[in-house]
C-alpha positions as CSV (number, residue, x, y, z in Angstrom):
1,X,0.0,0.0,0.0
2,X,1.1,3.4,-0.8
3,X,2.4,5.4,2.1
4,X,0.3,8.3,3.4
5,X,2.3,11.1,1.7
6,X,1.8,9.9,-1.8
7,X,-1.9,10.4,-1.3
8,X,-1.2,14.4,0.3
9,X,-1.4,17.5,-1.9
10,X,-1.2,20.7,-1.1
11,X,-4.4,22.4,-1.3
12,X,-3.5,25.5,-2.9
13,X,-1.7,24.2,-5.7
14,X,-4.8,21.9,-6.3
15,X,-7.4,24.4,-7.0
16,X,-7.4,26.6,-9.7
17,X,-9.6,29.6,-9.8
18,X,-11.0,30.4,-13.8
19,X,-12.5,33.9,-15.0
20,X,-14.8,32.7,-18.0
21,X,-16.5,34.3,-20.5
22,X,-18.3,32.9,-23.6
23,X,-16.6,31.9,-27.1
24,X,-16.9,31.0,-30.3
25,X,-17.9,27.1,-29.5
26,X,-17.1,26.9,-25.8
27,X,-16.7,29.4,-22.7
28,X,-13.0,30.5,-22.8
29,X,-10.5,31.4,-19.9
30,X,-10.0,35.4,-19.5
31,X,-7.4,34.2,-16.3
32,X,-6.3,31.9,-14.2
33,X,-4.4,31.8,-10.4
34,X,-4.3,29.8,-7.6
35,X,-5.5,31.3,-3.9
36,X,-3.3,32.1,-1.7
37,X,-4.9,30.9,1.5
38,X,-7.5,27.2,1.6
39,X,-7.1,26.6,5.6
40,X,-10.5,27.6,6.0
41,X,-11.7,25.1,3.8
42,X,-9.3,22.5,3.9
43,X,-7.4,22.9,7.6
44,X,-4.9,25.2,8.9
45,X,-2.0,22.1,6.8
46,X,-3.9,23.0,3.7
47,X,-3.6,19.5,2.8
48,X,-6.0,17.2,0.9
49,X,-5.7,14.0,1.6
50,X,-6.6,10.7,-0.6
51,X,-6.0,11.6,-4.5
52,X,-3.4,11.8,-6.7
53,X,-3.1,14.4,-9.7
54,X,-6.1,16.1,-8.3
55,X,-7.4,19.6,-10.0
56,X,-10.0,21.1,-8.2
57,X,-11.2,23.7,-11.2
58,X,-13.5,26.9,-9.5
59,X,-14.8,28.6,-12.6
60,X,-16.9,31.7,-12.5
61,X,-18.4,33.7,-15.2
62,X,-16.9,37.1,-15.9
63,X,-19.8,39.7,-15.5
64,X,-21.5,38.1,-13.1
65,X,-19.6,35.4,-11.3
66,X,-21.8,32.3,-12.1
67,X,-19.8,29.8,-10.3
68,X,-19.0,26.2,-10.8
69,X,-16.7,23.7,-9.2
70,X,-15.5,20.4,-11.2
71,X,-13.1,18.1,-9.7
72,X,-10.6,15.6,-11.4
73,X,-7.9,13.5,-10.1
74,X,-6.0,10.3,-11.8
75,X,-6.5,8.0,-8.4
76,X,-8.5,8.2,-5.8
77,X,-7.4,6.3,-2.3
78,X,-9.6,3.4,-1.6
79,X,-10.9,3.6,2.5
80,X,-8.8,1.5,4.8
81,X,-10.2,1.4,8.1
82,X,-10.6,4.5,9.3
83,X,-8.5,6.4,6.4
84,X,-10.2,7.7,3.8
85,X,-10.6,10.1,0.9
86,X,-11.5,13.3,2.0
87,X,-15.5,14.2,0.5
88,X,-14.7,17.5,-1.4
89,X,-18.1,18.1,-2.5
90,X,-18.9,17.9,1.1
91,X,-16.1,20.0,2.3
92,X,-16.7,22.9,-0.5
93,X,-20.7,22.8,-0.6
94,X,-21.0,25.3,2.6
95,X,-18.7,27.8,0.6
96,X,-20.4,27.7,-2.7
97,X,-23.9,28.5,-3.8
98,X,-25.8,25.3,-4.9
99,X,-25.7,26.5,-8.5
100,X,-22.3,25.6,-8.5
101,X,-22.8,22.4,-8.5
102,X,-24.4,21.3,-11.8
103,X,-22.4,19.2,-14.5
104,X,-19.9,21.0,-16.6
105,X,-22.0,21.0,-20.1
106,X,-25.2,22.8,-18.1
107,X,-22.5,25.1,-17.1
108,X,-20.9,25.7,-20.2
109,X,-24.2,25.8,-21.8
110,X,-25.9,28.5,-19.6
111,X,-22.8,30.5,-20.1
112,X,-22.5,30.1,-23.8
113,X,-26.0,30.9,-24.3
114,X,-27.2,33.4,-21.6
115,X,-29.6,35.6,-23.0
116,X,-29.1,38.4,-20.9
117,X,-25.4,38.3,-20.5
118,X,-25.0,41.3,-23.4
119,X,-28.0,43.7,-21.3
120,X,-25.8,42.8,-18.0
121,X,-25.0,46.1,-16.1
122,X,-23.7,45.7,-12.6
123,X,-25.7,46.2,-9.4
124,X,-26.4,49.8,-8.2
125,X,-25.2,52.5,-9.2
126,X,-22.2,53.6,-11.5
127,X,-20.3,56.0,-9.0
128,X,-16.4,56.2,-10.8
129,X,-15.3,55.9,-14.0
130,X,-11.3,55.8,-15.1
131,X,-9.1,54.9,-17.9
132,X,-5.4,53.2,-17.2
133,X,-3.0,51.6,-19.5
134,X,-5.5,52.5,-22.0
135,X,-8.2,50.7,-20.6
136,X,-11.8,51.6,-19.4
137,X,-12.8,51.1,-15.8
138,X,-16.3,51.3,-13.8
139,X,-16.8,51.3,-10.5
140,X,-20.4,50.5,-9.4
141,X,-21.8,51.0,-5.7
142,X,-24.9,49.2,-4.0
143,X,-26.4,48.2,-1.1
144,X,-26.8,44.8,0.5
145,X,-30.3,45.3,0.5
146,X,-30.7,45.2,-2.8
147,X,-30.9,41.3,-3.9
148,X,-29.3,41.7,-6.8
149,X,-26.2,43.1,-4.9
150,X,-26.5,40.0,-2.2
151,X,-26.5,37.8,-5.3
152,X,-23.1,39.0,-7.0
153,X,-21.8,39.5,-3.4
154,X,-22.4,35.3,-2.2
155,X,-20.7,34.1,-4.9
156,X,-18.1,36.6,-4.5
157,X,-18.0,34.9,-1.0
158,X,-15.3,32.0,-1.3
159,X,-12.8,34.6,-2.7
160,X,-12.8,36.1,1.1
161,X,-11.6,32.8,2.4
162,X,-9.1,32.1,-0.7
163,X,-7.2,35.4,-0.8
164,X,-8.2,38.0,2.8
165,X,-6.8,36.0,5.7
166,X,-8.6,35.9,8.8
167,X,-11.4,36.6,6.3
168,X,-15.4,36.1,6.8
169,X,-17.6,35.6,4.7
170,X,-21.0,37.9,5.3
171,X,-23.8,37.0,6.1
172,X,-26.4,38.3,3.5
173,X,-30.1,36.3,5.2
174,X,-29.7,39.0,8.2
175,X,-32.8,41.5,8.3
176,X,-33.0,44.5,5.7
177,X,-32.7,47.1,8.6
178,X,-29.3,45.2,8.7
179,X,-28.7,45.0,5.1
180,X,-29.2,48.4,4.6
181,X,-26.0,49.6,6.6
182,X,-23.7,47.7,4.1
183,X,-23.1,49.3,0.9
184,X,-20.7,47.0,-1.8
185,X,-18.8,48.3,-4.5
186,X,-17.5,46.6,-7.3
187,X,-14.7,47.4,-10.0
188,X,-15.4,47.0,-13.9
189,X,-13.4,46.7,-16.3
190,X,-15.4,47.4,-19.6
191,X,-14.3,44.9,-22.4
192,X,-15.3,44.2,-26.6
193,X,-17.7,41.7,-26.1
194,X,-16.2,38.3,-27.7
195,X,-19.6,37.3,-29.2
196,X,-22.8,39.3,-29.7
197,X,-24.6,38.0,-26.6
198,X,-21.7,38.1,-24.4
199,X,-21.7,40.8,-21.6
200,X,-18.9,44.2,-21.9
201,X,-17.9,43.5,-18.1
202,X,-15.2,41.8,-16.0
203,X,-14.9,41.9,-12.4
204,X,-11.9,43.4,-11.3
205,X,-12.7,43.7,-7.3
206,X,-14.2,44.5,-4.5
207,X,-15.1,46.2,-1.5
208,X,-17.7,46.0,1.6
209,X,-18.4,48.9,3.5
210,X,-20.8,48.9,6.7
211,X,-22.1,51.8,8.8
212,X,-20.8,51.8,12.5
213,X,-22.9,53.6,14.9
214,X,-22.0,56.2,16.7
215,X,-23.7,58.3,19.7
216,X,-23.9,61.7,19.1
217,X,-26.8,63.3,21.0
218,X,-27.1,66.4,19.1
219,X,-26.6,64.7,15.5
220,X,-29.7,62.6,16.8
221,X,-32.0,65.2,17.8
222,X,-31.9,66.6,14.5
223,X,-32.2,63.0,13.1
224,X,-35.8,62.5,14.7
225,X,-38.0,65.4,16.4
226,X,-40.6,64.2,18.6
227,X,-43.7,66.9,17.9
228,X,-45.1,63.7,16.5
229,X,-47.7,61.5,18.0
230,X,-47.4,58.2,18.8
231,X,-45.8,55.6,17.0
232,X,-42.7,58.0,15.8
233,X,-41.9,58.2,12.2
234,X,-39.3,55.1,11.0
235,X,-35.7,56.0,10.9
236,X,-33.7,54.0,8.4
237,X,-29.8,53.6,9.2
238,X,-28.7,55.8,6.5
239,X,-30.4,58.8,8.5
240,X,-28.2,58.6,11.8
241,X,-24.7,59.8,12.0
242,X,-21.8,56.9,11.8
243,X,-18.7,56.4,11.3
244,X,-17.9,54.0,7.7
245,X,-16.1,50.9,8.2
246,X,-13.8,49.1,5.1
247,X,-14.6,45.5,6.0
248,X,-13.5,43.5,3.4
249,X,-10.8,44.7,0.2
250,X,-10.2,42.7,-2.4
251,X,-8.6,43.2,-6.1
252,X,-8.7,39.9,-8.1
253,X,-4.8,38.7,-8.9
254,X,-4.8,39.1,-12.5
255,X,-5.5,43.0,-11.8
256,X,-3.1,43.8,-9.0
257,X,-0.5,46.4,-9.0
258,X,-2.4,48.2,-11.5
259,X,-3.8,51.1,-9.6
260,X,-7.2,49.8,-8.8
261,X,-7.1,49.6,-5.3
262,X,-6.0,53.5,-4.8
263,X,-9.2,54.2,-7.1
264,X,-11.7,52.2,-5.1
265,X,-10.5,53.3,-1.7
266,X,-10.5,56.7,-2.9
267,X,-14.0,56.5,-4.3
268,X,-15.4,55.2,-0.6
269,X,-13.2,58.3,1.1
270,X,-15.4,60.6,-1.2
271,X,-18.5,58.9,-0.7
272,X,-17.7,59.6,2.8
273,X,-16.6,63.3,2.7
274,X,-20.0,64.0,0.5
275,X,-22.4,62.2,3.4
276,X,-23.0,64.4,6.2
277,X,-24.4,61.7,8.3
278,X,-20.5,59.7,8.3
279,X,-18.4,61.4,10.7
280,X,-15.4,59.5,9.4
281,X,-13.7,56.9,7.7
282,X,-12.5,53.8,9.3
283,X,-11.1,50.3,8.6
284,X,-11.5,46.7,9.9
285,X,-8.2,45.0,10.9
286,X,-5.8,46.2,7.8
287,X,-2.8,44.6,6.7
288,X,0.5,46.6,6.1
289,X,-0.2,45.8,2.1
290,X,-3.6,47.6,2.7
291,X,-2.0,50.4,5.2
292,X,0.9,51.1,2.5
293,X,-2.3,51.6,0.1
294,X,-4.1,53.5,2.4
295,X,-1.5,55.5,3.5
296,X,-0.1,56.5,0.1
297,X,-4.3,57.3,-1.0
298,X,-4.7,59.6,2.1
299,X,-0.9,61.6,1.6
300,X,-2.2,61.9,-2.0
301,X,-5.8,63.5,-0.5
302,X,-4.1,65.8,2.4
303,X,-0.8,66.9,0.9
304,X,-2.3,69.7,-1.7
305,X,-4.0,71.1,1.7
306,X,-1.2,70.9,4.1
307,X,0.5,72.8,1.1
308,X,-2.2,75.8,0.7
309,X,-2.6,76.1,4.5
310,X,1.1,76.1,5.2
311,X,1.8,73.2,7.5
312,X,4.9,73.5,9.5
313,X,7.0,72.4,12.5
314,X,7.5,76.4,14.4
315,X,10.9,75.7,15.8
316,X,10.8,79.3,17.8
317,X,7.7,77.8,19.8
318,X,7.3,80.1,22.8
319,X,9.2,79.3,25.8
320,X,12.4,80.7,27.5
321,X,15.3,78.3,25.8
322,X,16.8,78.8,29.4
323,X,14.1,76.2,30.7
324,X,13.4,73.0,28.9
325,X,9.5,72.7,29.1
326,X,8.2,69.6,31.0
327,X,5.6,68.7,28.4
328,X,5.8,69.0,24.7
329,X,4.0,72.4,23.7
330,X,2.0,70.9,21.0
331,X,-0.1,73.9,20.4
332,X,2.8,75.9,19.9
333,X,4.9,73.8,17.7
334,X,1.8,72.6,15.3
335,X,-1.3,74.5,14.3
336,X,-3.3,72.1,16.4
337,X,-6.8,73.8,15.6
338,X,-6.9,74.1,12.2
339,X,-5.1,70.3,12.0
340,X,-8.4,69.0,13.8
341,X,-10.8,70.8,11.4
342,X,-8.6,69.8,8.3
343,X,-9.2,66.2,10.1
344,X,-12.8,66.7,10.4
345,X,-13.1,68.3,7.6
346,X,-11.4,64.5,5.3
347,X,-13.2,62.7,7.8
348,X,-10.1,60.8,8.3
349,X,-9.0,58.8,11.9
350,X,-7.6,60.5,14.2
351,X,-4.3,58.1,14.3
352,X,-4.3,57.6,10.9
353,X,-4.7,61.3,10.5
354,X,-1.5,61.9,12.7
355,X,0.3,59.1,10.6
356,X,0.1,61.0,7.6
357,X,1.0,64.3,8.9
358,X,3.9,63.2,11.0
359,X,5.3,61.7,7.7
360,X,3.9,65.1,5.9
361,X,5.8,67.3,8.8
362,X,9.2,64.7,7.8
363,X,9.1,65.2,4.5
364,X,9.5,69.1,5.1
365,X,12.4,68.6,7.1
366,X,16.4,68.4,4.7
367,X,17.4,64.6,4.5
368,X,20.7,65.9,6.0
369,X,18.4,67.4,9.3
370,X,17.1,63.9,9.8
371,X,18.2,60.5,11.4
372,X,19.2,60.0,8.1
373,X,21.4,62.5,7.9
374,X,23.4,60.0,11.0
375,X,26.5,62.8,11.2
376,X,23.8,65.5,13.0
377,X,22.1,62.8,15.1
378,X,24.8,62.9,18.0
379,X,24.8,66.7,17.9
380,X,21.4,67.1,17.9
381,X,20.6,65.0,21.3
382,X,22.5,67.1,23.2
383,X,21.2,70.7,21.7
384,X,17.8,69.5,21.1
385,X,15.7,72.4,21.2
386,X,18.6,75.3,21.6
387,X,20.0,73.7,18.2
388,X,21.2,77.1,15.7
389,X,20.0,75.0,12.5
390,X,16.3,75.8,12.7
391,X,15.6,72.7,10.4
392,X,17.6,70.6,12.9
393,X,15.1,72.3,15.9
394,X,12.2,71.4,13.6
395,X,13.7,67.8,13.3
396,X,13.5,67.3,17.6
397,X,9.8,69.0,17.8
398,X,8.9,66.6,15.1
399,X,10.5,63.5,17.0
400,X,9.2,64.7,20.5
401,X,5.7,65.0,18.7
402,X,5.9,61.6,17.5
403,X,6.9,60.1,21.0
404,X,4.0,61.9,22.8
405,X,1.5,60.2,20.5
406,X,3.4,56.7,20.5
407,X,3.8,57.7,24.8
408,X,-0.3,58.0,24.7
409,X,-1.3,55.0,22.7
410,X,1.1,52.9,25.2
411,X,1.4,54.9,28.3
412,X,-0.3,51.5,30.5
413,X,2.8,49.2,29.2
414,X,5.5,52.3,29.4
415,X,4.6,53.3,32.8
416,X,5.9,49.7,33.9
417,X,9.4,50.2,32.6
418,X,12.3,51.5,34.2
419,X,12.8,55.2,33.0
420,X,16.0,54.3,31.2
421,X,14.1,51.3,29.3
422,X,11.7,53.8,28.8
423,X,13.4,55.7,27.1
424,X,14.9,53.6,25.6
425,X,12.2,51.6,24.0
426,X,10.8,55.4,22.7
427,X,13.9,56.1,20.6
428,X,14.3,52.9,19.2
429,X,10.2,53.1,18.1
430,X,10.5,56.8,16.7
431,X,13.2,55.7,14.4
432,X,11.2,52.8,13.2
433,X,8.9,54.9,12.4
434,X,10.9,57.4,11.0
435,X,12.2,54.8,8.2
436,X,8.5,53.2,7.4
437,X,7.7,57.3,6.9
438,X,11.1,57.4,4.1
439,X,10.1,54.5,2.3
440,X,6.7,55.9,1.3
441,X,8.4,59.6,1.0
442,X,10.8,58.1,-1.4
443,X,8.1,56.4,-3.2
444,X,6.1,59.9,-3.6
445,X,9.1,62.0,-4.7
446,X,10.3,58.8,-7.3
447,X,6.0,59.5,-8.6
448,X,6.3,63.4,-8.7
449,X,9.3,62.8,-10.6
450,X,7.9,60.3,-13.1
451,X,4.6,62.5,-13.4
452,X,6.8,65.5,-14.6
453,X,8.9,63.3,-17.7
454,X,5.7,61.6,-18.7
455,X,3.1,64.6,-18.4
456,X,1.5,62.8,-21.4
457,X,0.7,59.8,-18.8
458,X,-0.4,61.7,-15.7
459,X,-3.8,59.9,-15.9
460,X,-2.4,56.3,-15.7
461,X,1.0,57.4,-13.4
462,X,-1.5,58.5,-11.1
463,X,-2.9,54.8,-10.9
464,X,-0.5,52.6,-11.3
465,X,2.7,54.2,-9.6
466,X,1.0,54.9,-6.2
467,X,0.6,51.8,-6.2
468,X,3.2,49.7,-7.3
469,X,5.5,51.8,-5.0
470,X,3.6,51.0,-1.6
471,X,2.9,47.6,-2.9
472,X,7.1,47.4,-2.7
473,X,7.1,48.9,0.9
474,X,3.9,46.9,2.3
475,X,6.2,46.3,5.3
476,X,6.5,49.5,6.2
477,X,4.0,50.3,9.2
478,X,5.5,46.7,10.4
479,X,8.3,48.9,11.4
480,X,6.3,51.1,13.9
481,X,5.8,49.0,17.2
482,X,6.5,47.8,20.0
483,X,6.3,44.1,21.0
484,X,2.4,44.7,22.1
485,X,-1.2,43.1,21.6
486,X,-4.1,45.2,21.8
487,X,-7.7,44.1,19.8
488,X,-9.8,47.1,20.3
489,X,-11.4,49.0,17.8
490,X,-9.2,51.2,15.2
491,X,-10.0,54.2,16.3
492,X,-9.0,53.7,19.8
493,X,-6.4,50.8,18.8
494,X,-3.8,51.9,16.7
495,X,-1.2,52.6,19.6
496,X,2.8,52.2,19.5
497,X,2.5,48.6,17.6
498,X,0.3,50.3,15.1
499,X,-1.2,48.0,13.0
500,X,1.5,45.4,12.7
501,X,-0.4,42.8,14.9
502,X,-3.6,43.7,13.3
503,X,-4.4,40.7,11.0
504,X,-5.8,41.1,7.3
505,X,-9.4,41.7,6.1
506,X,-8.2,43.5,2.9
C-alpha cells in the first residue's frame, strides 16, 4: 500500500480559480491563479488527503460570477479502516452557492447561451469611471439590500476565504434594517464583447463597507423630532450619524498592481466626505499591504491642503530656551486647531490622521536634518531644542511630537518600565517609524518625478505608480511598534504597535 504522503497534496496548488466568459464554441479562460490561502476550507496544513493528480477547477463567469466547481484527479485512495478520501463536494458545498454544482456541459451551456449576459449592467449604481493603461474602468456602488447586490456578493464569498486572511464571509439572510447599513462596490473593467450575446464587463474587485454607529446626541435630535404623536416616524440607518467601516478589500490577482485599489479606496473616502451623516472613515483589521495603500491614498488627498494652509513644524515655539518645558508644547509647535478641522473636515481617523501628517511634517524637514542624515544625530541630542540650524530644531519637535503620541497609545505598558528602558524603547520606536515614513516619502518624490517626464501619462501614473511603490514597501508600518497586543477598535487601537499585529481583512 502506498504510504500516506503519496496520497497528500497541497491544497492551494490543487485548486485553480478560472474567469470565464463565452466563445466561439465553448466558454474560454480570461485568467487563471491559484488562492493564496484554503485553511479555511481544507485545515490550517492546507492539505488534501486521498488523490493523486487532483485539479480542483473553480470557474466563475466574468460579469457576473456564475460559479461552478469540477473536480478531477487520476487516483483516488480506496478507504482502509478508518483512512479515507477526503469528500470534497462535502467540504466545499458550505462555501459555494448550490448552483455551483451542476455538471460542466449545463454550465458551459448556460454560459454560452445566456440571454441576458450582453443587457448585463452591474448592481447599483455607477459612482467612478477611469481609464489606465488604455483601458476603461467602472466602478459601481450598491447596497446589500438590494438582492441583486446580495446575489453577485455570495458568490463573490469564497474569494474572502481564498485570498483576505482571517477573512469572513457575510452573512447576507440577516434582516434588511441590517442589510441596509452595508453598501458593496464593485470594480469593472469594460471589455469588446467576444460574441454578440456576451456581456462588456469583467470583475476586477471588491469592497464591503458597513455603517458603525456612533452616539452623538445632538446629530440625533436633529435626526428625529418628537412633535409627533405616537408611534414616531421610522428611521432608516442611512439617516443617523456613523462612522464607515472598510470590511473587506479585495482586487482579483490578475488586476493587482495596476492602480485599482488607490481608485476604489478613494471613491469610498469621497462617498464619505460627500455624506453628512458619516463622521469618518474607518477600517476593519488592515494589513500593512492595505495600510501602505491606504496611506499612500490619504498623503495623496491631504498633501495639496497641508501645502495651501502652510503646514509646519515652528521651531521658535514660545518658551524661555533657558528652561526645557516639561511637556511637549503641541499647540505651539503645530497648528493644532486648524489640523483637527482639516481632520474633520477629510473625515479621516484620528491616528491615521496623525500618521500622515507626522510623515507630511518629515518630509518638510532636509534629509541631512534627519536620522538619516546620521553625522547630526549625535549633535542634535545634546542641543535639542537650543539647536542654531532651525531645520535641525524642527527635526526634535517633530521626533518629540511623535513620542508623545506613541507615549499616549502605550502609556499602560511604558509606565511599567524602568525610565532608562523607557526611554529607551521610545527612541528605538520613533526611528522605526521614521524609516517606514522614508520609504513611502521616497516612493512619492520617485512618482512626482515620473509624473513631470511623462506629463503625457499623468492619468495612468497616477494609478499605477502609487501603487506599485507601496505595494514594494507593504512592510513599512511593520516597522512602527513595540512588541504589544491590543484588539480594540481602530480608532482607539492603533497605539505604539500600530497596525502590525492587526491581521488582514483587505
Amino acid at each position: 500500500m502506498a504510504s500516506e504522503g503519496d496520497w497528500t497534496c497541497d491544497a492551494n496548488d490543487a485548486v485553480h480559480i478560472t474567469v470565464v466568459q463565452p466563445g466561439e464554441e465553448k466558454p474560454k479562460t480570461l485568467s487563471s491563479f491559484h488562492p493564496q490561502f484554503t485553511y479555511p476550507i481544507f485545515g490550517d496544513e492546507e492539505q488534501i488527503f486521498g488523490y493523486r493528480g487532483l485539479i480542483i477547477r473553480l470557474r466563475f463567469a466574468a460579469h457576473d460570477l456564475r460559479p461552478h466547481v469540477f473536480i478531477s484527479y487520476d487516483e483516488k485512495f480506496k478507504t482502509v479502516g478508518d483512512a479515507s478520501a477526503v469528500d470534497l463536494l462535502k467540504t466545499l458545498k458550505p462555501w459555494l452557492p448550490e448552483e455551483a454544482f451542476i455538471n460542466l456541459p449545463d454550465y458551459e451551456k448556460a454560459v454560452q447561451e445566456e440571454a441576458d449576459a450582453k443587457d448585463f449592467v452591474p448592481p447599483g449604481k455607477l459612482v467612478h469611471s477611469y481609464v489606465t493603461g488604455q483601458r476603461s474602468y467602472e466602478i459601481w456602488a450598491g447596497s446589500l439590500a438590494d438582492p441583486k447586490v446580495q446575489q453577485l456578493l455570495d458568490r463573490a464569498q469564497i474569494f474572502v476565504s481564498l485570498f483576505i486572511e482571517a477573512g469572513t464571509p457575510l452573512a447576507t439572510d440577516d434582516p434588511e434594517w441590517t442589510l441596509e447599513r452595508w453598501t458593496v462596490y464593485f470594480i469593472y473593467e469594460k471589455v469588446t464583447p467576444p460574441t454578440p450575446t456576451a456581456s462588456q464587463y469583467s470583475l476586477v474587485g471588491y469592497a464591503t463597507t458597513y455603517r458603525w454607529w456612533l452616539y452623538e446626541k445632538d446629530q440625533l435630535q436633529k435626526a428625529v423630532t418628537r412633535t409627533e404623536s405616537f408611534p414616531f416616524p421610522e428611521i432608516r440607518p442611512a439617516q443617523l450619524p456613523a462612522r464607515l467601516r472598510i470590511a473587506q478589500f479585495l482586487i482579483l490577482p490578475p488586476h493587482q498592481g495596476s492602480g485599482h485599489g488607490t481608485h476604489l479606496y478613494t471613491t469610498i473616502h469621497t462617498a464619505c466626505t460627500d455624506d453628512p451623516t458619516i463622521v469618518e472613515l474607518t477600517v476593519e483589521d488592515p494589513n500593512e499591504a492595505f495600510d501602505a495603500l491606504r496611506d499612500t491614498a490619504d498623503y495623496h488627498i491631504l498633501y495639496p491642503e497641508f501645502l495651501k494652509q502652510k503646514v509646519d513644524i515652528n521651531p521658535n515655539s514660545a518658551y524661555s530656551k533657558k528652561q526645557r518645558p516639561r511637556r511637549v508644547p503641541t499647540s505651539a509647535i503645530i497648528p493644532t486647531k486648524l489640523l483637527n478641522d482639516m481632520r474633520l473636515a477629510f473625515k479621516i481617523a484620528p491616528t491615521q490622521f496623525a500618521h500622515i501628517l507626522e510623515m507630511y511634517l518629515l518630509g518638510q524637514i532636509p534629509a541631512k536634518n534627519r536620522h538619516e542624515g546620521g553625522a547630526n544625530m549625535a549633535r542634535l541630542l545634546i542641543k535639542k531644542s537650543n539647536a542654531e540650524d532651525p531645520n535641525e530644531r524642527k527635526y526634535y519637535w517633530w521626533r518629540m511630537i511623535v513620542k508623545q503620541r506613541l507615549f499616549k497609545r502605550s502609556r499602560d505598558m511604558l509606565i511599567q518600565l524602568d525610565m532608562s528602558d523607557r526611554i529607551e524603547k521610545l527612541e528605538e520606536t520613533v526611528s522605526n517609524v521614521e524609516e517606514g515614513y522614508e520609504v513611502l516619502l521616497k516612493a512619492f518624490t520617485e512618482r512626482e518625478e515620473a509624473m513631470e517626464a511623462r506629463q503625457d501619462e499623468i492619468g495612468d501614473l497616477e494609478t499605477t505608480v502609487i501603487v506599485d511603490e507601496a505595494s514594494s514597501s507593504k512592510d513599512q508600518r511593520a516597522k512602527r511598534k513595540f512588541t504589544v497586543e491590543d484588539d480594540e477598535d481602530e480608532e482607539d487601537e492603533e497605539d505604539v504597535n500600530d497596525s502590525a499585529t492587526k491581521r488582514a481583512k483587505v
